[in-house]
mmCIF file of the N, C-alpha and C atoms, coordinates in Angstrom:
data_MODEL
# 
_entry.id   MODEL 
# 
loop_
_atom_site.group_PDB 
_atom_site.id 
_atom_site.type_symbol 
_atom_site.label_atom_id 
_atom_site.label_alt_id 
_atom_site.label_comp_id 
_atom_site.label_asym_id 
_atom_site.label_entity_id 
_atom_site.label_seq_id 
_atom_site.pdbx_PDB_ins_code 
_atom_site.Cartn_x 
_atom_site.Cartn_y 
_atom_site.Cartn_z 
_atom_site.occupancy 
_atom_site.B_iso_or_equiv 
_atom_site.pdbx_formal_charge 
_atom_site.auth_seq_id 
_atom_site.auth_comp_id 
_atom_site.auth_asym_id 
_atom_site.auth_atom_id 
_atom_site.pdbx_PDB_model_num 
ATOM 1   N N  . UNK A 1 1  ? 2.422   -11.282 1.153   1.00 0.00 ? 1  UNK A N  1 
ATOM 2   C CA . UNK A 1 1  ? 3.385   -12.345 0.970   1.00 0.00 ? 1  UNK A CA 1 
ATOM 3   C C  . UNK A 1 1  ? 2.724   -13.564 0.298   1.00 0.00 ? 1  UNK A C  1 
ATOM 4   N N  . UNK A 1 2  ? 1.399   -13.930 0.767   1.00 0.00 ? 2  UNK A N  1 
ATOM 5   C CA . UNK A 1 2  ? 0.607   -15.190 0.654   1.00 0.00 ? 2  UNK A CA 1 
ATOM 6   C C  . UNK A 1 2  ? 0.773   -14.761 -1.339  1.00 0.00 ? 2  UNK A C  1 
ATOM 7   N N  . UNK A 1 3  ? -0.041  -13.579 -1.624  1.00 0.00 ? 3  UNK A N  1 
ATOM 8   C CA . UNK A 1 3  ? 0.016   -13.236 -3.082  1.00 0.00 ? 3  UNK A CA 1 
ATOM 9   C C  . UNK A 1 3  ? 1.403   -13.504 -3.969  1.00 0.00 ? 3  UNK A C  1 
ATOM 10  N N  . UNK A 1 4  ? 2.389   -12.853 -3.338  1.00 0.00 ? 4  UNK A N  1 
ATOM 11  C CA . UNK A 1 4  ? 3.715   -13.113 -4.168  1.00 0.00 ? 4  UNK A CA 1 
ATOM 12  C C  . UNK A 1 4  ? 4.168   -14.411 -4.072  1.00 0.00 ? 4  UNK A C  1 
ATOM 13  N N  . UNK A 1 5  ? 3.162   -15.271 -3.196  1.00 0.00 ? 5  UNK A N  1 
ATOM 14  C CA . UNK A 1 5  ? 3.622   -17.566 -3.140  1.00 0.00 ? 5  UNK A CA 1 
ATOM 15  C C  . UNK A 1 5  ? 2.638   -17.193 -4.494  1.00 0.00 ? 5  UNK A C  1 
ATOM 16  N N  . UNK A 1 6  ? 1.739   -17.016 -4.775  1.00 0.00 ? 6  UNK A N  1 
ATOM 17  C CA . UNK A 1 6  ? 0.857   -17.737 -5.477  1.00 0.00 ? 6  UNK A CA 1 
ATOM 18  C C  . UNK A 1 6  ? 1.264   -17.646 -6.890  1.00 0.00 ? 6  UNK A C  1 
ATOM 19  N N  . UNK A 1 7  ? 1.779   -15.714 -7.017  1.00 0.00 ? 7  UNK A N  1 
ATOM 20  C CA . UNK A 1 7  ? 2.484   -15.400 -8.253  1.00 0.00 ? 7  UNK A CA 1 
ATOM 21  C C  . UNK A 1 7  ? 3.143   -16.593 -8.923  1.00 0.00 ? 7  UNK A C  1 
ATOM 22  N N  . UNK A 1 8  ? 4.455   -16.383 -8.204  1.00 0.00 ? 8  UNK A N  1 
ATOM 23  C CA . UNK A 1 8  ? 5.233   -17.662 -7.900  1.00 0.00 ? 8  UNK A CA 1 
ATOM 24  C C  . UNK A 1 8  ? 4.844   -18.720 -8.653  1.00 0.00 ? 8  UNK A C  1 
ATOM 25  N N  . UNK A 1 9  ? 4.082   -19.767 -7.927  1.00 0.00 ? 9  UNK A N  1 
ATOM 26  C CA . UNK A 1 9  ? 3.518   -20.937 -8.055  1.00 0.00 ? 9  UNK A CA 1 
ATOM 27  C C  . UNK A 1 9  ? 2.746   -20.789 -9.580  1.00 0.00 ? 9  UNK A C  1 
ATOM 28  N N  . UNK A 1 10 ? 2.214   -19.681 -10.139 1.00 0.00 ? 10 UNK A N  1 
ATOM 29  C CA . UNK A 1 10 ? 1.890   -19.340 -11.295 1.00 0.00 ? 10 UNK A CA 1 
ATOM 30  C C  . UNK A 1 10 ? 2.406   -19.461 -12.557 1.00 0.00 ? 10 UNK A C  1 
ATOM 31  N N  . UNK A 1 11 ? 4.354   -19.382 -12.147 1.00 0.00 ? 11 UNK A N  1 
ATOM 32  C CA . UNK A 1 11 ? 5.525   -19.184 -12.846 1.00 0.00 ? 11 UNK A CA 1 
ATOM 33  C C  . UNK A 1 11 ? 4.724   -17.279 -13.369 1.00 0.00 ? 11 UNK A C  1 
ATOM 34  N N  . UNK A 1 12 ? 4.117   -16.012 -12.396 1.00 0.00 ? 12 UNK A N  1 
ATOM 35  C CA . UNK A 1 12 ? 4.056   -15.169 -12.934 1.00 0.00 ? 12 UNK A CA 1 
ATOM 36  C C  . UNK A 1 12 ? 5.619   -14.364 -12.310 1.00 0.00 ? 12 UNK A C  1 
ATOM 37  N N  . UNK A 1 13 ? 6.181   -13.785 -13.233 1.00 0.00 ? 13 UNK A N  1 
ATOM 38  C CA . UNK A 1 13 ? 6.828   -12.697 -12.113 1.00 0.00 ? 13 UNK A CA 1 
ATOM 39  C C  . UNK A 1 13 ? 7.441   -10.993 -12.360 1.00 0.00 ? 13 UNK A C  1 
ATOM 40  N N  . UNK A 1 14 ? 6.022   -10.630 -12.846 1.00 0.00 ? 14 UNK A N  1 
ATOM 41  C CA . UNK A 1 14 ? 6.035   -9.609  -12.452 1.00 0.00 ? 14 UNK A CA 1 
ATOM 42  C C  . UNK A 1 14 ? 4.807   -9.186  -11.426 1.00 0.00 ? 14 UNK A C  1 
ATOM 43  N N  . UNK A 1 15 ? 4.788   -8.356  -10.322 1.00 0.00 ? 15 UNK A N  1 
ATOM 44  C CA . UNK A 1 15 ? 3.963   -7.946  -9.491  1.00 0.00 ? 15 UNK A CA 1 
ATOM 45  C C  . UNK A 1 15 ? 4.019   -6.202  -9.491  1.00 0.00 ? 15 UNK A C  1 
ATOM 46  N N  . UNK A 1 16 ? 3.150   -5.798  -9.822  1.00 0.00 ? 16 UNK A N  1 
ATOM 47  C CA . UNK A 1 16 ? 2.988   -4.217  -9.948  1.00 0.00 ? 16 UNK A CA 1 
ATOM 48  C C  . UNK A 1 16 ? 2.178   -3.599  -9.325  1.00 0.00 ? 16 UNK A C  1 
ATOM 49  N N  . UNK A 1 17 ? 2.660   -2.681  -8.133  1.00 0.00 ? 17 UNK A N  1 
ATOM 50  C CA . UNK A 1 17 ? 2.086   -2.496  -6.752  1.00 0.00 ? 17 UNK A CA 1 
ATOM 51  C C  . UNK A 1 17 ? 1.640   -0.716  -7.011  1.00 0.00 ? 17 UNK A C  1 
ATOM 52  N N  . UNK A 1 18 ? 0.562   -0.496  -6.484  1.00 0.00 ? 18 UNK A N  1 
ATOM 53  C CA . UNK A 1 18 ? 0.142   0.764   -6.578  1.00 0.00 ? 18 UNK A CA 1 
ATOM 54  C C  . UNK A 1 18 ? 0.258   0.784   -5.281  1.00 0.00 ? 18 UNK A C  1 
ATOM 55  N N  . UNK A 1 19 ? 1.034   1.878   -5.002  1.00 0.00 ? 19 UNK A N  1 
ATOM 56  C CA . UNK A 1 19 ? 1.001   2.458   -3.335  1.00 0.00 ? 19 UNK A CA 1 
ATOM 57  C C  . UNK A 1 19 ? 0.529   4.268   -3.666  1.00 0.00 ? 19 UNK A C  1 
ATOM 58  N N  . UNK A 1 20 ? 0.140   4.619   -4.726  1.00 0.00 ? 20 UNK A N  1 
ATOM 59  C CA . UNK A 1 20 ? -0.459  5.841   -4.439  1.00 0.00 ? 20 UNK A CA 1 
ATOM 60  C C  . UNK A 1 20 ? -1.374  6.322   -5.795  1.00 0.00 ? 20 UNK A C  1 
ATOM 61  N N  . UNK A 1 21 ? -2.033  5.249   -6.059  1.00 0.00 ? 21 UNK A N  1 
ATOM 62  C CA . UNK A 1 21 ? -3.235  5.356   -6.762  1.00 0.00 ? 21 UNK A CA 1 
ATOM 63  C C  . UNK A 1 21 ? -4.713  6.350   -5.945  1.00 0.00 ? 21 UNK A C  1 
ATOM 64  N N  . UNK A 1 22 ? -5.291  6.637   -6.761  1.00 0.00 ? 22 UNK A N  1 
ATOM 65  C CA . UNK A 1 22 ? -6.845  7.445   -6.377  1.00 0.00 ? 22 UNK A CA 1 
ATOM 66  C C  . UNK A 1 22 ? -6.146  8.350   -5.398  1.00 0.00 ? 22 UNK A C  1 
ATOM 67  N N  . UNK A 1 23 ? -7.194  8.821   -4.619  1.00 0.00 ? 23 UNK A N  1 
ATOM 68  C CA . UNK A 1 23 ? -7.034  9.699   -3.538  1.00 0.00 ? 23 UNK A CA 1 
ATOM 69  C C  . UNK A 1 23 ? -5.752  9.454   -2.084  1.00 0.00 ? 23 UNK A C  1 
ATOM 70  N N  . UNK A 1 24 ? -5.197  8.339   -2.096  1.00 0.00 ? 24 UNK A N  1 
ATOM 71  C CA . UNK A 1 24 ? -4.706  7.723   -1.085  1.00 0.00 ? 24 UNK A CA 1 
ATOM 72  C C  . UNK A 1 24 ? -3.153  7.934   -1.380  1.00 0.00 ? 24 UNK A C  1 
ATOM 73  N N  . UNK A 1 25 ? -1.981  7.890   0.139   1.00 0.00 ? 25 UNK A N  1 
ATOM 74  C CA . UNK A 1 25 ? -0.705  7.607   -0.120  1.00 0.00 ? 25 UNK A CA 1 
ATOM 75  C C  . UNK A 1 25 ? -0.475  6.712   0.800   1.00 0.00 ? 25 UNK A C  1 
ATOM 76  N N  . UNK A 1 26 ? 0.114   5.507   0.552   1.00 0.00 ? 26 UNK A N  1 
ATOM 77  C CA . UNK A 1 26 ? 0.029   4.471   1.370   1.00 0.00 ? 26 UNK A CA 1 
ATOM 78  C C  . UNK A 1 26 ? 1.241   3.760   1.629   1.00 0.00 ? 26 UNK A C  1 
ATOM 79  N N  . UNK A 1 27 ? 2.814   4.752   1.825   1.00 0.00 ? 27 UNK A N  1 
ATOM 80  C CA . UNK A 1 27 ? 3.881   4.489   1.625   1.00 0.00 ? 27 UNK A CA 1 
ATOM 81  C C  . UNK A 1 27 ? 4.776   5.556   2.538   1.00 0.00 ? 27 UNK A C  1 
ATOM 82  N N  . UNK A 1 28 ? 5.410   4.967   3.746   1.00 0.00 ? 28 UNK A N  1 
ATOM 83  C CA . UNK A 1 28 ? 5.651   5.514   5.030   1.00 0.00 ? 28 UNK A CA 1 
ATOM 84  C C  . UNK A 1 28 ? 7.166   6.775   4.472   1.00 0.00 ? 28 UNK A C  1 
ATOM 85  N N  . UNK A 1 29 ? 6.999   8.117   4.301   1.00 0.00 ? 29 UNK A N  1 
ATOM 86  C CA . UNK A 1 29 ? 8.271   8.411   3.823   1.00 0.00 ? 29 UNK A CA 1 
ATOM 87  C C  . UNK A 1 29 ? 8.819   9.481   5.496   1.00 0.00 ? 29 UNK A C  1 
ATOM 88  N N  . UNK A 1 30 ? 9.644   9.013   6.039   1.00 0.00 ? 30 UNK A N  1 
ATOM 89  C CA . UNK A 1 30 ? 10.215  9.600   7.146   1.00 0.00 ? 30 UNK A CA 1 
ATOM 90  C C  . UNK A 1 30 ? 10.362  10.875  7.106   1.00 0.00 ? 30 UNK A C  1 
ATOM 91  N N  . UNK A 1 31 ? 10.942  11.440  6.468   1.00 0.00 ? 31 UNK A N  1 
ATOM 92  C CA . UNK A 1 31 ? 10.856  12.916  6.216   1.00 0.00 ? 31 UNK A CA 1 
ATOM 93  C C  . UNK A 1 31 ? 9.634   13.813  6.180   1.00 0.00 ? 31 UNK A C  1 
ATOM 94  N N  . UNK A 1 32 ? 8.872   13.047  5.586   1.00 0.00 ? 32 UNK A N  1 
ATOM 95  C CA . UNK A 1 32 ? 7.071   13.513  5.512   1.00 0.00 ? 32 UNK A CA 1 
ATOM 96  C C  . UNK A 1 32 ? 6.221   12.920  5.901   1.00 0.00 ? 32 UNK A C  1 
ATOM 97  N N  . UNK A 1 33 ? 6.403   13.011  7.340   1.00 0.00 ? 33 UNK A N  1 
ATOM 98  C CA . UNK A 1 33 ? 5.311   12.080  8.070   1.00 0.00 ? 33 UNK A CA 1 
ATOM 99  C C  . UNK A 1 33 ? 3.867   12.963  7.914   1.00 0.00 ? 33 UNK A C  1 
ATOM 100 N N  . UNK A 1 34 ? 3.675   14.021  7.293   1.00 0.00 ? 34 UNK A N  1 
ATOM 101 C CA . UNK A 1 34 ? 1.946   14.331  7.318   1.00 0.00 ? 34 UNK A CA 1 
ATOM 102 C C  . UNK A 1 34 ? 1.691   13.876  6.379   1.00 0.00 ? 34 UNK A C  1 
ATOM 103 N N  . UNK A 1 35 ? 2.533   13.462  5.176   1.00 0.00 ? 35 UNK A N  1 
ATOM 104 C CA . UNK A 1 35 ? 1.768   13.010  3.873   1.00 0.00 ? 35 UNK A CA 1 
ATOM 105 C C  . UNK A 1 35 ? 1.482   11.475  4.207   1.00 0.00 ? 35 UNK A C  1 
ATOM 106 N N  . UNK A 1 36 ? 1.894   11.263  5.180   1.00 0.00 ? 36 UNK A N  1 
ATOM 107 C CA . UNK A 1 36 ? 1.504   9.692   5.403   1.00 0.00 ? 36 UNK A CA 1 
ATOM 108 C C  . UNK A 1 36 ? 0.454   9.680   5.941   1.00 0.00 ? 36 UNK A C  1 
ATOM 109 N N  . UNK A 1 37 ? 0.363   10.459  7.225   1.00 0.00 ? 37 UNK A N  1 
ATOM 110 C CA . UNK A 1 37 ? -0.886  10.593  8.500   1.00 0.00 ? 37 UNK A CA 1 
ATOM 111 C C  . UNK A 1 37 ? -2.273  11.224  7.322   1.00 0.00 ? 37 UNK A C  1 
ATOM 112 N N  . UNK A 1 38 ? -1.384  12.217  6.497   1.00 0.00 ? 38 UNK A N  1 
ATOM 113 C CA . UNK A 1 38 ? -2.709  12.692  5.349   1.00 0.00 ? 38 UNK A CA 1 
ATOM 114 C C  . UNK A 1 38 ? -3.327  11.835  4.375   1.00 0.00 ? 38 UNK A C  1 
ATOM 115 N N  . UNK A 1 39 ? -2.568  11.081  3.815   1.00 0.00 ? 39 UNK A N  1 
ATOM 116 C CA . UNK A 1 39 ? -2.876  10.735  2.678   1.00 0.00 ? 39 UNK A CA 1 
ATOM 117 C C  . UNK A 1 39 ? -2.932  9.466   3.019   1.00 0.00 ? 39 UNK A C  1 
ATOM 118 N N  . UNK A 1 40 ? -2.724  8.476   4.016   1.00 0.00 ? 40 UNK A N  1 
ATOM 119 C CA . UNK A 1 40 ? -3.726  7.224   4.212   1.00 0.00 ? 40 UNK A CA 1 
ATOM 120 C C  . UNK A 1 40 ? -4.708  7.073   5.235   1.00 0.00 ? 40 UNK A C  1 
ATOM 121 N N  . UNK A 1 41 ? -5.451  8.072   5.249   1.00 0.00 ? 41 UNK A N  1 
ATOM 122 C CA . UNK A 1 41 ? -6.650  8.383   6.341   1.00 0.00 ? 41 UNK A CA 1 
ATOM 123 C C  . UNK A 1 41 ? -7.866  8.632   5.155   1.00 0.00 ? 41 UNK A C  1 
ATOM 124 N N  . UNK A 1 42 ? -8.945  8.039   4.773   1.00 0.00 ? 42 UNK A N  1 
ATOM 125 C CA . UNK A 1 42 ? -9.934  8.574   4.422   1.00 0.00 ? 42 UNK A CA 1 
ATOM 126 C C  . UNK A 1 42 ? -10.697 8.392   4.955   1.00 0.00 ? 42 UNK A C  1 
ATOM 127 N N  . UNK A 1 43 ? -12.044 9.207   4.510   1.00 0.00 ? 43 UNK A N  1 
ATOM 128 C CA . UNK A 1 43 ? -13.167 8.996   5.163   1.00 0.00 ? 43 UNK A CA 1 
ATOM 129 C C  . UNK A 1 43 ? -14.122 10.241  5.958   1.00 0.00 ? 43 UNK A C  1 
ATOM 130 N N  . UNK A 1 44 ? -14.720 10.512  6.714   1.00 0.00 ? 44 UNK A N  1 
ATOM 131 C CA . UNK A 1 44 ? -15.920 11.191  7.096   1.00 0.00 ? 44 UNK A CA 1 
ATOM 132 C C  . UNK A 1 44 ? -14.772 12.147  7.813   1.00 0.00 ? 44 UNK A C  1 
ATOM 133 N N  . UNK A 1 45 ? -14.443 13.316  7.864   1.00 0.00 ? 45 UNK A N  1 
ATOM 134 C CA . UNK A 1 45 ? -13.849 13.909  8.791   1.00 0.00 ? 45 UNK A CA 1 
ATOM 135 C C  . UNK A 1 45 ? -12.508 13.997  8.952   1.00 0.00 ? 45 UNK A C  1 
ATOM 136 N N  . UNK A 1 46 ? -12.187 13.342  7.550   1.00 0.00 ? 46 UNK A N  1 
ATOM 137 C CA . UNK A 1 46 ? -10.304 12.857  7.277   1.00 0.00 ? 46 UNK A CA 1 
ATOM 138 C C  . UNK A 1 46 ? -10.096 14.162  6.319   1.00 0.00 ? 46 UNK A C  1 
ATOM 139 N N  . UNK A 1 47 ? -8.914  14.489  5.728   1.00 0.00 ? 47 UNK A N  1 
ATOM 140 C CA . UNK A 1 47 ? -8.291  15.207  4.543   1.00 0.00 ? 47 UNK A CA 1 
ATOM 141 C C  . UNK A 1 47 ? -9.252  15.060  3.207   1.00 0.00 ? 47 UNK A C  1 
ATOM 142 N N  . UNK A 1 48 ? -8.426  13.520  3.077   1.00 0.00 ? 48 UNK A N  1 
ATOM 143 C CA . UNK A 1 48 ? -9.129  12.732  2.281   1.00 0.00 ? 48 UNK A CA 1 
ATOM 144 C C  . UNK A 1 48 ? -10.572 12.758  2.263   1.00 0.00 ? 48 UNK A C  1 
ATOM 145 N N  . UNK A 1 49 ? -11.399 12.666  1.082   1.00 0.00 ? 49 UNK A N  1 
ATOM 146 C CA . UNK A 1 49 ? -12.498 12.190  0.698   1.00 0.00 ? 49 UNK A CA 1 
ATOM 147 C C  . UNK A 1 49 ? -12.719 10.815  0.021   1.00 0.00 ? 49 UNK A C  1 
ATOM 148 N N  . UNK A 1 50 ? -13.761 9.911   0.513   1.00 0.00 ? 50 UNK A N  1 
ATOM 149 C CA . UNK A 1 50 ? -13.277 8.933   -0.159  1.00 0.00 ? 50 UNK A CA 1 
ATOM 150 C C  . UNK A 1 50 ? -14.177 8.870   -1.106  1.00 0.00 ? 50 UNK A C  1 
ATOM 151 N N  . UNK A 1 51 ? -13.732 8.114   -2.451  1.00 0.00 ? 51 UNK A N  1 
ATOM 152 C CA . UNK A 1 51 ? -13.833 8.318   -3.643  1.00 0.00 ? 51 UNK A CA 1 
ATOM 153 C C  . UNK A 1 51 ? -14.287 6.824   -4.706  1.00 0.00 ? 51 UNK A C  1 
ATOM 154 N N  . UNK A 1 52 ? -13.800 5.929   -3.954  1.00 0.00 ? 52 UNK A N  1 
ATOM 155 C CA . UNK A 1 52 ? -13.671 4.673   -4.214  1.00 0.00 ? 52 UNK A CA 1 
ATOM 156 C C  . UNK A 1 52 ? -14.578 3.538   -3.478  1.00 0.00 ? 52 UNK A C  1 
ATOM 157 N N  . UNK A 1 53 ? -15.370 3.750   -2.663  1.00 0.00 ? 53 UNK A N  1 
ATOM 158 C CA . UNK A 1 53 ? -16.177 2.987   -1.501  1.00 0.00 ? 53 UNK A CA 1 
ATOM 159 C C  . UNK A 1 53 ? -15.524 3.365   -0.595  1.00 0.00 ? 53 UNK A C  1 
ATOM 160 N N  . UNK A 1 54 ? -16.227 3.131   0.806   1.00 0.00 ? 54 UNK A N  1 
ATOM 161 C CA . UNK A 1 54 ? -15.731 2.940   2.330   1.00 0.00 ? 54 UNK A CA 1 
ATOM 162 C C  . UNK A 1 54 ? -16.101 4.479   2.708   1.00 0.00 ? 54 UNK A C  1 
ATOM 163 N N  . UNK A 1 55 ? -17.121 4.813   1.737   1.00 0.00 ? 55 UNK A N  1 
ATOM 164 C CA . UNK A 1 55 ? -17.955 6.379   2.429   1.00 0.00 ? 55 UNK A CA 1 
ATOM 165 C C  . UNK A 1 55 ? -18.170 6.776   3.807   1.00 0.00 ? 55 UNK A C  1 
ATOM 166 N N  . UNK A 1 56 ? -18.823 5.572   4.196   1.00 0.00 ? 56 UNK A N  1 
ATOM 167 C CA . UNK A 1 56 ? -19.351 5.591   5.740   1.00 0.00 ? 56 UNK A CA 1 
ATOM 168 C C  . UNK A 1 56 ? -18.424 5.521   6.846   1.00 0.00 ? 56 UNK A C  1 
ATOM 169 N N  . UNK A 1 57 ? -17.473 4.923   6.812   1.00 0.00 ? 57 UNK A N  1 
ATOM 170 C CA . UNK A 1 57 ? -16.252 4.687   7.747   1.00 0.00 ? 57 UNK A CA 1 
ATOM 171 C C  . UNK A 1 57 ? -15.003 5.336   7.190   1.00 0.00 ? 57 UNK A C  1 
ATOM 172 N N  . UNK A 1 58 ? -13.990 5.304   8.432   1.00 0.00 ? 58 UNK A N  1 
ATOM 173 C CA . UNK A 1 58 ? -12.906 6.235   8.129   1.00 0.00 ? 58 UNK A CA 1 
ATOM 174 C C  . UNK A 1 58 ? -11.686 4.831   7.596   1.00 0.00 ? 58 UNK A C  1 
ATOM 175 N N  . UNK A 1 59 ? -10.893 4.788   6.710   1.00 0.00 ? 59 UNK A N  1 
ATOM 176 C CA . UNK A 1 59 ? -10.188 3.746   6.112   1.00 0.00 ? 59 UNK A CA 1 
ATOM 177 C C  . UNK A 1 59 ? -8.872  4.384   6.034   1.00 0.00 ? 59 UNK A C  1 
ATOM 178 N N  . UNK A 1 60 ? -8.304  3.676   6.621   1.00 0.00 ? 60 UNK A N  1 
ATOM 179 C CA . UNK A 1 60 ? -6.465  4.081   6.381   1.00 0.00 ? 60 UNK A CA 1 
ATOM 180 C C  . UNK A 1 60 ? -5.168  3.122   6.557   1.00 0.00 ? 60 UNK A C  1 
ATOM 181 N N  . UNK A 1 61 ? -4.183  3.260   6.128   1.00 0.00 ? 61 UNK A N  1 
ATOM 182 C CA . UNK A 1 61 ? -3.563  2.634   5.789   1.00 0.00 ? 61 UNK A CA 1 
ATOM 183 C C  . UNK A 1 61 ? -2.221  2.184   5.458   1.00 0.00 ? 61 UNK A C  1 
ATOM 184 N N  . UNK A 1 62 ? -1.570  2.708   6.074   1.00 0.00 ? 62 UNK A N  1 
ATOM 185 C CA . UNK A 1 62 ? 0.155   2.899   4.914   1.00 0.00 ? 62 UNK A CA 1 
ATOM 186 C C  . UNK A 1 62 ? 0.705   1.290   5.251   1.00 0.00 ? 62 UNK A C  1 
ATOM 187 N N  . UNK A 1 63 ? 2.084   1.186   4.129   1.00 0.00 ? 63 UNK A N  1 
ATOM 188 C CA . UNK A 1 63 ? 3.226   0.102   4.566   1.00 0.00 ? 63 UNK A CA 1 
ATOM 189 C C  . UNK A 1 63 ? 4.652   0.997   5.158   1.00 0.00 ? 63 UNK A C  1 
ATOM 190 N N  . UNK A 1 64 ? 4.822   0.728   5.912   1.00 0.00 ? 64 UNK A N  1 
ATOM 191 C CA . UNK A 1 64 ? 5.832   0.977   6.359   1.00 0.00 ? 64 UNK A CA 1 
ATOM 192 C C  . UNK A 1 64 ? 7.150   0.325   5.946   1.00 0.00 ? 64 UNK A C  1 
ATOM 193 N N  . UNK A 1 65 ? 8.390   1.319   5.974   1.00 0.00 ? 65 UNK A N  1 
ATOM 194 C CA . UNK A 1 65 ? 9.376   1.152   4.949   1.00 0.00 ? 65 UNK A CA 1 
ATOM 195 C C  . UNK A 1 65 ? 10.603  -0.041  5.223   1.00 0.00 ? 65 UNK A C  1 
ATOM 196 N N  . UNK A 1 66 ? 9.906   -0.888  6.446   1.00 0.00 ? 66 UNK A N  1 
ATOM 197 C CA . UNK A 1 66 ? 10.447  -2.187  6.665   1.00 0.00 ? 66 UNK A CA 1 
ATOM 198 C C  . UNK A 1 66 ? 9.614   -3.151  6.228   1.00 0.00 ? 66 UNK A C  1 
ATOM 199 N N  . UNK A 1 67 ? 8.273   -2.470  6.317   1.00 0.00 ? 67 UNK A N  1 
ATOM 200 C CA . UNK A 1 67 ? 7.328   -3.890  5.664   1.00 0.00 ? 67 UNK A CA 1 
ATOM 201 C C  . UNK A 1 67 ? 7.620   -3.864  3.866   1.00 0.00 ? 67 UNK A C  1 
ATOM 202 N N  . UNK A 1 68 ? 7.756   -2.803  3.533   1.00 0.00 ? 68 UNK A N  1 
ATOM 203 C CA . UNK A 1 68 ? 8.366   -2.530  2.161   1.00 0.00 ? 68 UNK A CA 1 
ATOM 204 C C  . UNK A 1 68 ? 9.295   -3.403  1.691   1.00 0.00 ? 68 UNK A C  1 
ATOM 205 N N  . UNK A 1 69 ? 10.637  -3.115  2.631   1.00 0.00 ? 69 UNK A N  1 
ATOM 206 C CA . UNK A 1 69 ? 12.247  -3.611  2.120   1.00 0.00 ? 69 UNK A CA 1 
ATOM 207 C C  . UNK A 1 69 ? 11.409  -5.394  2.449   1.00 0.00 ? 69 UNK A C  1 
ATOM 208 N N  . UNK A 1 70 ? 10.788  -5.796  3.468   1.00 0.00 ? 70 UNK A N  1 
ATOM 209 C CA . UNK A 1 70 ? 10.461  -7.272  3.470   1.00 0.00 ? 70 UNK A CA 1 
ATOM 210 C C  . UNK A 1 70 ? 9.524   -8.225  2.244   1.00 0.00 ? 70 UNK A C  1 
ATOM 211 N N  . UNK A 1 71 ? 8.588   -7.123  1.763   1.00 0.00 ? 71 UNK A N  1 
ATOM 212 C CA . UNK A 1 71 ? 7.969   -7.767  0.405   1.00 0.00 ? 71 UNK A CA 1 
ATOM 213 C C  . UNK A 1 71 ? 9.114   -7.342  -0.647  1.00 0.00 ? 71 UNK A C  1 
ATOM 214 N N  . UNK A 1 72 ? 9.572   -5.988  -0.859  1.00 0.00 ? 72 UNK A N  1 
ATOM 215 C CA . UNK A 1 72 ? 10.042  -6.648  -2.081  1.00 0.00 ? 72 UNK A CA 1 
ATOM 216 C C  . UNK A 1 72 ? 11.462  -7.987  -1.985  1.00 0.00 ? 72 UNK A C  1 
ATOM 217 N N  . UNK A 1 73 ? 12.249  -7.713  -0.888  1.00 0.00 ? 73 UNK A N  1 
ATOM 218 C CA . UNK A 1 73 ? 12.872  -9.208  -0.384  1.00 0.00 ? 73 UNK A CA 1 
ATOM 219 C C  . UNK A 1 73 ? 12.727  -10.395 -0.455  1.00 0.00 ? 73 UNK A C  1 
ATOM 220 N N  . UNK A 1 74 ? 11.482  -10.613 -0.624  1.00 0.00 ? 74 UNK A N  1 
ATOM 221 C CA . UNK A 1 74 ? 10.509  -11.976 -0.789  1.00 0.00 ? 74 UNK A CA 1 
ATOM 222 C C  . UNK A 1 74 ? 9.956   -11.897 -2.326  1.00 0.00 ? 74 UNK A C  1 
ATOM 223 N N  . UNK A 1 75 ? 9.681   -11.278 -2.923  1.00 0.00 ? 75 UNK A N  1 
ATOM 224 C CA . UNK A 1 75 ? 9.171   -10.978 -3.925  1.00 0.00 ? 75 UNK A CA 1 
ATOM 225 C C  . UNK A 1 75 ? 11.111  -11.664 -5.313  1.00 0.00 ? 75 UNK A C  1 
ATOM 226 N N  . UNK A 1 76 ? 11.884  -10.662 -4.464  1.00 0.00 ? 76 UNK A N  1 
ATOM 227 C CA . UNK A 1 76 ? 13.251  -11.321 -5.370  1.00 0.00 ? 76 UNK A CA 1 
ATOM 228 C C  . UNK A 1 76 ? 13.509  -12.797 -4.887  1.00 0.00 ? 76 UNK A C  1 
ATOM 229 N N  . UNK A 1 77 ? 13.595  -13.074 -3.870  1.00 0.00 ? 77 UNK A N  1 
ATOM 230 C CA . UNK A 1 77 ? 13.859  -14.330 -3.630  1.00 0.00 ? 77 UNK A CA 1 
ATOM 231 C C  . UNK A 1 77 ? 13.174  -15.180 -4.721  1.00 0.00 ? 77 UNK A C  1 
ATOM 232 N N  . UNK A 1 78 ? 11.793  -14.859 -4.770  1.00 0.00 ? 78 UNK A N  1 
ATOM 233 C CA . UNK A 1 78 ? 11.108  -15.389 -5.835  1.00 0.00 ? 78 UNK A CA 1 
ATOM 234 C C  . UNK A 1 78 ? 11.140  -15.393 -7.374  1.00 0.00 ? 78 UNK A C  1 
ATOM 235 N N  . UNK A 1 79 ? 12.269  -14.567 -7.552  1.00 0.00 ? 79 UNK A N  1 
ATOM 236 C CA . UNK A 1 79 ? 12.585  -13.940 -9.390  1.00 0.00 ? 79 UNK A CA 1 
ATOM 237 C C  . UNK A 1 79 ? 10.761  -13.281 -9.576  1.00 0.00 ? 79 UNK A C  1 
ATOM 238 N N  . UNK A 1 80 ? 10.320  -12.704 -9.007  1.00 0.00 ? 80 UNK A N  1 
ATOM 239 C CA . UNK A 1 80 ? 9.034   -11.644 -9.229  1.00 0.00 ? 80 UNK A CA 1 
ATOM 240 C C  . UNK A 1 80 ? 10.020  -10.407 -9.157  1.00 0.00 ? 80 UNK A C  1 
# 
């Protein structure tokens, strides 16, 4: 949210969000809850391999599809 004030305040507004770049899926889809539990878990002993840093530790992650509908909500409020 703090990012899409600053956009904002930039006069930028476009914001272009990778939720399933590299090895990772980081975007809660109800129907397929293993591709979520799979694909935002990396690390030593995960699905995932990680590929990008964070070798040593296990890193994971998703947004969930209310935290979703709330950034991009905020994001229009803002004409981003």
């Amino acid at each position: 949210m703090r990012l899409l004030d600053i956009l904002a305040w930039g006069r930028m507004n476009v914001f272009q969000w990778h939720l399933t770049d590299d090895e990772g899926w980081r975007l809660e889809i109800k129907a397929y809850p293993e591709l979520t539990v799979g694909g935002a878990r990396r690390g030593p002993g995960c699905q995932q391999v990680p590929q990008l840093g964070f070798a040593a530790e296990v890193y994971e992650g998703a947004y969930s599809q209310d935290e979703v509908r709330e950034i991009v909500a905020h994001a229009t409020s803002l004409n981003i």
